[in-house]
N, C-alpha and C positions, 0 to 999 in steps of 0.2 A: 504494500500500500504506500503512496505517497504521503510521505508524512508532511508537506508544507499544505498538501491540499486538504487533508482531512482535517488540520488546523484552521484553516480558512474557513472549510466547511463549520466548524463547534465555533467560529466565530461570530457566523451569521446566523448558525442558531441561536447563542448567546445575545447577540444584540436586538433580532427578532420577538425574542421572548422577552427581552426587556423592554423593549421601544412600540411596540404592536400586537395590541389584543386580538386574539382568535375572533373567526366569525360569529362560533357559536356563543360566546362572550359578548358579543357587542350583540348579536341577537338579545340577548335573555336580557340587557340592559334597555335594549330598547323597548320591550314590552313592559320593565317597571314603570321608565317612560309614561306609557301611555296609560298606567293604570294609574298612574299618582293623578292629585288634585290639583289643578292649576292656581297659581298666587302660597304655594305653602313654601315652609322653609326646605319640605322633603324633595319636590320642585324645583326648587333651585340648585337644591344639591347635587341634582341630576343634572339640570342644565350644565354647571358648573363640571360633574363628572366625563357629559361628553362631550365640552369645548376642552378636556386636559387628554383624553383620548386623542384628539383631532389635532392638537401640539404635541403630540407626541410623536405619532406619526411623521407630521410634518417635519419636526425638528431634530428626527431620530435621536430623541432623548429620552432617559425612564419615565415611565408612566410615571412611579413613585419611586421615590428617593433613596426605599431601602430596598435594598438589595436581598434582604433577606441571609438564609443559608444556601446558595445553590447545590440542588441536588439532580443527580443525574442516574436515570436507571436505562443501561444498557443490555441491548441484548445482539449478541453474536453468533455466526455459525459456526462450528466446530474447524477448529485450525486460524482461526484469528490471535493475532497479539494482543491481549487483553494491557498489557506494558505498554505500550506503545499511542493506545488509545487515552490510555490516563495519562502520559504525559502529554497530550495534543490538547486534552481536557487543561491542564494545566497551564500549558502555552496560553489558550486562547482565554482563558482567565484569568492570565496576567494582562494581554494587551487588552481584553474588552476594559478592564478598571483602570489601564491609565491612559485609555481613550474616553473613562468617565463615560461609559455606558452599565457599569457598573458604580456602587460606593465600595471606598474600602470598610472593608464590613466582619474580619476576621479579627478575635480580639482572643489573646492571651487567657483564660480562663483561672491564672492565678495572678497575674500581674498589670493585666487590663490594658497592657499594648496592645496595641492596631500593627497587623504584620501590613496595612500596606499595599497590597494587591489580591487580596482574599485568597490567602494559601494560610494555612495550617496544620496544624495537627487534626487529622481526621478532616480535612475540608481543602477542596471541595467534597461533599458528600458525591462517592461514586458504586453503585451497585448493579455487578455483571452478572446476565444469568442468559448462557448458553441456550441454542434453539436448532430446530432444521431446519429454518430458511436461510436460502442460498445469501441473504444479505444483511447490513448489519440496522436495528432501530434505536437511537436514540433518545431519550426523553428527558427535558428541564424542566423543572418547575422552583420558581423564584418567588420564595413563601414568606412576606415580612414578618416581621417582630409581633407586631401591634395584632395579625390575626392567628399569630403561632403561641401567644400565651393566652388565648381564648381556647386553645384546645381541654378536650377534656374528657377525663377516662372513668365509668363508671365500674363497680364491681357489684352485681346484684345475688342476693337481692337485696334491695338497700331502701332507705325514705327517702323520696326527694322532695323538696321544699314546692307546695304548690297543688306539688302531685299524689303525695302520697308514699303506699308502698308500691315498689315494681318487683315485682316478681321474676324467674327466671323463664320470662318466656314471652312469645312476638310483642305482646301488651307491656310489659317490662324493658324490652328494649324499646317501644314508642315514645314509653315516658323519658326515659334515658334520653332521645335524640330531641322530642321537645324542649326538655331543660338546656339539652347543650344550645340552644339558638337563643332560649331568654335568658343565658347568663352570658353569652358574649355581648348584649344589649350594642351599645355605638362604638365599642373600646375595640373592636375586630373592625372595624369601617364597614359597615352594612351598608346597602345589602350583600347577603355574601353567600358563598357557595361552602356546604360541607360536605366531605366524605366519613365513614361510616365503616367500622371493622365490626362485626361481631366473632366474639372467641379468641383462640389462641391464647398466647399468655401477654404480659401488659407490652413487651416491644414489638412482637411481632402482630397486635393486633391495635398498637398504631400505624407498623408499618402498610396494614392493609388499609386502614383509615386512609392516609397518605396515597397510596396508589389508586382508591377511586376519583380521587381528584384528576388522573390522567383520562378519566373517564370522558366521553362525549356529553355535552351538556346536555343535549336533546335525544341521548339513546335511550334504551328501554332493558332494565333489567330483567333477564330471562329467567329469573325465579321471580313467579305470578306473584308470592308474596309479597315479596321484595320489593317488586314494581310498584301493588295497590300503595306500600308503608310510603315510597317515594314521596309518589304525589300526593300522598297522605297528607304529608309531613309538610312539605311546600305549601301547599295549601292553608292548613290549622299556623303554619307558622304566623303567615301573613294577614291573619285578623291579631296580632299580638300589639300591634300598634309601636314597635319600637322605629320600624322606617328605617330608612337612608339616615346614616351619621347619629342614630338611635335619636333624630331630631321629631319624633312619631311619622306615623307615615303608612300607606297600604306596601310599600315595599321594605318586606326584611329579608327574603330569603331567597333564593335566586334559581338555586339546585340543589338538590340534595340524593347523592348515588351511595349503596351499601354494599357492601360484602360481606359473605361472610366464610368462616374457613370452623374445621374441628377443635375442641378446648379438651384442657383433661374434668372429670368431675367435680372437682373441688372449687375451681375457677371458672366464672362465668363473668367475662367483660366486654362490656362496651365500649368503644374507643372512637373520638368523634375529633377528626382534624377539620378545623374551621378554618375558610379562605375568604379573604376581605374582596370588595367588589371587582380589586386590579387583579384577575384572574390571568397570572403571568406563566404559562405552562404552556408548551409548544415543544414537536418532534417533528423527527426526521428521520427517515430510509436514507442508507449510506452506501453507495457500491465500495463492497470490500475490496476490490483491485485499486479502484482509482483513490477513495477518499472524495469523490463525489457528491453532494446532495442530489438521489435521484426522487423523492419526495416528500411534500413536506405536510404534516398530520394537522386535524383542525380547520383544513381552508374550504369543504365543501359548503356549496348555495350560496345566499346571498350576503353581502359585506356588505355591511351599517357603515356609513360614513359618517353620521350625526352634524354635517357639517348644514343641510338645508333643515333640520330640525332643530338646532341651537340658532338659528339667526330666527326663525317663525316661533319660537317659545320665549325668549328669552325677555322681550319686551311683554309678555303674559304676568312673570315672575316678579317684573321689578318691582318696589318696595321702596318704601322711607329709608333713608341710611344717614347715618350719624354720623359725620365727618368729624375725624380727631386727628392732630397734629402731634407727637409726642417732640417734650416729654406734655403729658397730659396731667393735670389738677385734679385734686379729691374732688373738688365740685364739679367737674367733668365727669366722674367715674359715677359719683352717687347719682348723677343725675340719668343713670341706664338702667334698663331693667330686663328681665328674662327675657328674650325674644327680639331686642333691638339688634338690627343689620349694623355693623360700623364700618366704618369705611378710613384705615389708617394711614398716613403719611407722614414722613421723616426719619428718625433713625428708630431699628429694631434691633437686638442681642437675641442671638441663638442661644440657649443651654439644653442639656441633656444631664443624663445621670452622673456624670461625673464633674459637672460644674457645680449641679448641685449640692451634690457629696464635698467639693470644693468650698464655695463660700460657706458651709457653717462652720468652716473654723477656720476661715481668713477672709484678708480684706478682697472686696472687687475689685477688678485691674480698672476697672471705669466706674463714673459717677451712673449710679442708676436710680436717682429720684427721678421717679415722674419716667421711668421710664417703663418701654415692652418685652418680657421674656417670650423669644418663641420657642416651642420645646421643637426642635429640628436639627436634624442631623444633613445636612444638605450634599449634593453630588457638588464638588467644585473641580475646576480645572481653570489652568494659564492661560491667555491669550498668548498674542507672538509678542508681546510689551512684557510679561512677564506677571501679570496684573490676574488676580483670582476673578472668577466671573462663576457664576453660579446655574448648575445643570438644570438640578430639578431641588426641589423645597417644600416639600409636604410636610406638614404636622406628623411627629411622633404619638402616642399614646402617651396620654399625660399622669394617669394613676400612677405609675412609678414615683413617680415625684410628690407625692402624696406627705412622705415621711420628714421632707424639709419642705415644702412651698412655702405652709402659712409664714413660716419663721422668717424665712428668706426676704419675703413680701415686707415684709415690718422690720425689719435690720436691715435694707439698705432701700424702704422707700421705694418698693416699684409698686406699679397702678394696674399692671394689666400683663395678663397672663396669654398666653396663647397654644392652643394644644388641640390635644383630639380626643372626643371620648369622654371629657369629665375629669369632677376629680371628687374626695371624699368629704367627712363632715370636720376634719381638722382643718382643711383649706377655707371650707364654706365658712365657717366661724372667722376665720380672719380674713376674710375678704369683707365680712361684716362690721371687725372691733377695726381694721386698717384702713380702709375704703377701697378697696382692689375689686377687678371682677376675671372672670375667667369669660375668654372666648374661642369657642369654638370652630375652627378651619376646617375642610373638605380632605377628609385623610385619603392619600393617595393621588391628590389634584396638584402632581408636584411641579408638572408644568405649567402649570395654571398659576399658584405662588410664585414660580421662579419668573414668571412676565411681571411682576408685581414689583418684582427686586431689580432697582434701577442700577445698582451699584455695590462694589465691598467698601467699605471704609478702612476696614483696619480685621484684624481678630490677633487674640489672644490666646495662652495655654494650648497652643499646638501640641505640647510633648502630651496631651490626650487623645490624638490623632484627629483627622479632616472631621468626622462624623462630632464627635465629643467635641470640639477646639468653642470657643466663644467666638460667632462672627458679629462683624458692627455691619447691618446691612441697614442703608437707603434703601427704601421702601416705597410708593407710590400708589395708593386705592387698595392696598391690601385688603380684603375683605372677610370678616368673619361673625361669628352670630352669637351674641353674646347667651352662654348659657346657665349661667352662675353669676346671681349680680350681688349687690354690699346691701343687700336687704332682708339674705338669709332664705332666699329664692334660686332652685335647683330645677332647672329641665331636666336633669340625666337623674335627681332623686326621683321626678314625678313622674318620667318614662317609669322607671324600673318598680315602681309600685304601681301602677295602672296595668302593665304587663303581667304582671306575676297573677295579680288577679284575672286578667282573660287568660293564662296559661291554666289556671285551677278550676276554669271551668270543665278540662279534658281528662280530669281526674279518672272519671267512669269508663269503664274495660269498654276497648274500640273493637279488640284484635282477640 
């Protein structure tokens, strides 16, 4: 096999899978589309999801920011170099991240360095399993952070909250897969897609989880059960009212594909891998002589372009918006409340978990009264001047940050939060004794953000790597939806108590 070609080849799968949603992805997005309600905030989120699709493409840039773990499941004909594949795998995992079609995204698991090009120990994740077709198929899926700690494994028979007891059987496994969709609520970026393991024991009945996600969105499981639970499941998820960005909404759930395999008696588990709306997974058929792309998986019927539907909707959506200039005033801040549109410009500061972990027990490298934390891990790259310029900039998952915000917020004077997903009632309380508010971005809309970002100023604390670093970003109509205000008023508490209650109406044996 030619090794510079089949590097080329896992190149363009690489940057395909991260820059270009599947058809049957942008299909099932477009039907949320059409079910939502015109003039809501789940509406716009949508609009806002398929104009950052539409930059993406265009700009061959990440849909979203992170990168996730890239995994790769290989399979080969017998007499293939399996060696040889993984380092091509490697190669083109170095050049896609410092062509910044990836983030560097690999981090030290005891010392919390950034290797830099996403190589390390165990990663890229690569898993070969031998076949008799004369050729070899590839498969990526680039699974972020924000909907990889929504996964969730049950062990029955067990109580679930809501629900009940589930038993060791199809009714038991329903309830199981209903809770996994109302406890991922906004913090996975719904609407989203999950896969579905039943059995084996707890690894290898995520990794079945995990492999239905390579599934067709619109195929049909050939166990009749399995199929009815499907669309079961889709269905009952979708009157749960959590929505796009858990902003409420008739769209939360998108797909949902199961498997299942043998267990021993003792163990009985369900395993439920949840994928946020940027369903980034994409294959390819390889001629094992050449290193060829002879095809490429996902592209059958018609491709959503979203581009004449986001120009015909998007003046439907618009809305009051609250123009702020930071740094921004307490009487600015108090003066918002759950549900106000803002619309920001001037300087923003990126942090993540290790900025945060940082300032509690040192000073800021900058004045930030009055100013904006976004929680963001951003793709950046040089121009030919030498000058950082910013790829993509989605909102991270903000509950991490849980543990230092409030304090943060109140020792060095910032007004405004910025994240995805919410955050808990130690935040809420000091955003009400501080005057801060939390707001809520389009998780995944990194292109959409990165238009936003006129400029870098400056950043800080690099020795925590590009994703971690503190950037001073110029900013311009930045847009997000305030959903925790300084009044002691929680959109992501009153989703998640209105849900749990239509979740406990499906208490009663379905299956």
């Amino acid at each position: 096999m030619n090794q510079q070609t089949l590097e080329k080849s896992l190149y363009d799968l690489i940057t395909e899978t991260s820059t270009n949603l599947p058809k049957d992805v942008r299909r099932a997005i477009k039907k949320a589309k059409e079910a939502e309600n015109a003039g809501t905030r789940a509406a716009m989120s949508l609009d806002t999801i398929s104009n950052n699709i539409i930059m993406a493409e265009d700009n061959v840039s990440p849909i979203c920011q992170d990168t996730g773990l890239p995994t790769f499941k290989i399979y080969t004909p017998v007499g293939v170099n399996q060696l040889e594949i993984k380092a091509a795998i490697k190669k083109a995992i170095i050049d896609t991240t410092a062509d910044a079609k990836l983030r560097p995204n690999a981090v030290d698991s005891l010392t919390g360095a950034n290797s830099g090009n996403n190589l390390g120990d165990g990663l890229p994740v690569m898993k070969f399993e031998q076949w008799e077709n004369d050729y070899i198929t590839i498969k990526l899926i680039l699974k972020g952070g924000g909907c990889e700690n929504k996964n969730i494994q049950y062990s029955l028979p067990c109580e679930i909250d809501g629900l009940g007891r589930a038993g060791r059987d199809l009714d038991g496994i329903r309830k199981c897969i209903l809770h996994s969709v109302y406890q991922a609520q906004g913090q996975g970026c719904s609407a989203g897609f999950i896969g579905v393991g039943i059995g084996g024991d707890r690894s290898s009945g995520y990794d079945l989880a995990k492999e239905q996600l390579f599934r067709h969105v619109e195929d049909t499981n050939p166990n009749p059960d399995l199929a009815k639970l499907e669309e079961y499941v889709v269905k009952t998820s979708n009157t749960f009212g959590i929505g796009t960005m858990g902003f409420g909404g008739e769209a939360t759930l998108l797909g949902c594909k199961i498997g299942v395999m043998h267990r021993i008696p003792a163990s009985f588990y369900v395993s439920v891998a949840y994928n946020c709306w940027a369903y980034r997974r994409m294959a390819v058929d390889i001629d094992p002589q050449t290193g060829e792309i002879i095809k490429w998986h996902y592209q059958e019927g018609e491709k959503i372009t979203f581009k004449d539907e986001v120009a015909a909707t998007t003046e439907d959506n618009t809305t009051n918006v609250v123009e702020l200039t930071a740094p921004i005033t307490e009487e600015q801040i108090r003066s918002l409340k759950v549900g106000d549109v803002v619309s920001i410009t001037g300087r923003m500061y990126t942090g993540r978990d290790a900025i945060h972990h940082h300032l509690m027990s040192h000073d800021a490298p900058v004045d930030l009264n009055g100013q904006v934390i976004y929680h963001c891990g951003p793709v950046m790259a040089k121009d030919e001047e030498g000058n950082w310029t910013v790829k993509a900039a989605g909102p991270t998952t903000s509950i991490r940050e849980e543990p230092y915000q409030g304090d943060i917020m109140k020792k060095f004077g910032i007004r405004a939060v910025i994240g995805k997903g919410g955050m808990g009632p130690k935040t809420l309380k000091a955003l009400n004794e501080h005057g801060g508010v939390y707001l809520n971005a389009i998780g995944g809309a990194a292109q959409y953000y990165a238009d936003c970002i006129k400029g870098v100023d400056g950043v800080d604390l690099m020795e925590f790597g590009i994703p971690e670093a503190m950037w001073h970003l110029n900013v311009e109509k930045f847009t997000a939806v305030v959903t925790m205000d300084s009044h002691g008023n929680s959109l992501h508490a009153d989703v998640d108590k209105s849900s749990l209650e239509k979740l406990a109406l499906h208490a009663e044996r379905v299956f």
